[in-house]
N, C-alpha and C positions, 0 to 999 in steps of 0.2 A: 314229701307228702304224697300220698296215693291220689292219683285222681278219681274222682268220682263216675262211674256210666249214670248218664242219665235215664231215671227211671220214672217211665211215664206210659199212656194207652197209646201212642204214636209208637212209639220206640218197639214196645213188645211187639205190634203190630209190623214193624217194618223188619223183626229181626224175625219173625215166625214168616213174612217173604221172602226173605232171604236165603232163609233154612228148604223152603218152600223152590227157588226156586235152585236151588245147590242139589237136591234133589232131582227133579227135574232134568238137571245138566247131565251127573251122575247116570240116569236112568238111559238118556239119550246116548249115551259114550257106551254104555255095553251095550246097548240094542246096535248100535253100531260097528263095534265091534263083532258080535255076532253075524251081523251082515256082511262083513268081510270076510268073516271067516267059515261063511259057509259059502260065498262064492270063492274063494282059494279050493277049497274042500272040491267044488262041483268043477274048477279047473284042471286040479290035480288028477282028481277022475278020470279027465277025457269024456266027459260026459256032454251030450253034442245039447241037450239041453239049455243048459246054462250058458252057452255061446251064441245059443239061437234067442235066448230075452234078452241077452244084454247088445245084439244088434254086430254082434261077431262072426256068427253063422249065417248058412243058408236058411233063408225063412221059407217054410212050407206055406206052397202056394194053394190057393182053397179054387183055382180056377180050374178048369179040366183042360185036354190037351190039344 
């Protein structure tokens, strides 16, 4: 015998959350991805940039001498 899903205002409501936040997750994992991949990108470079925000390089000092 097939079981039945229950179908009810709870139910759609929690599977359109669900959907909602699978989404969500999704969105979060390429933006992330991204993010890695443009600091690889800005490493591969050599670009003194990218080593100075991430706390790798020498930070320019704003004081005079």
């Amino acid at each position: 015998m097939r079981s039945q899903f229950p179908a009810g205002p709870s139910t759609r409501r929690a599977l359109y959350g669900l959907g909602l936040l699978a989404a969500l997750k999704a969105l979060s994992l390429v933006l992330m991805a991204q993010a890695v991949a443009s600091v690889l990108a800005g490493l591969m470079a050599h670009d003194a940039a990218w080593a100075a925000q991430l706390g790798w390089g020498r930070q320019a000092s704003s004081s005079g001498p």
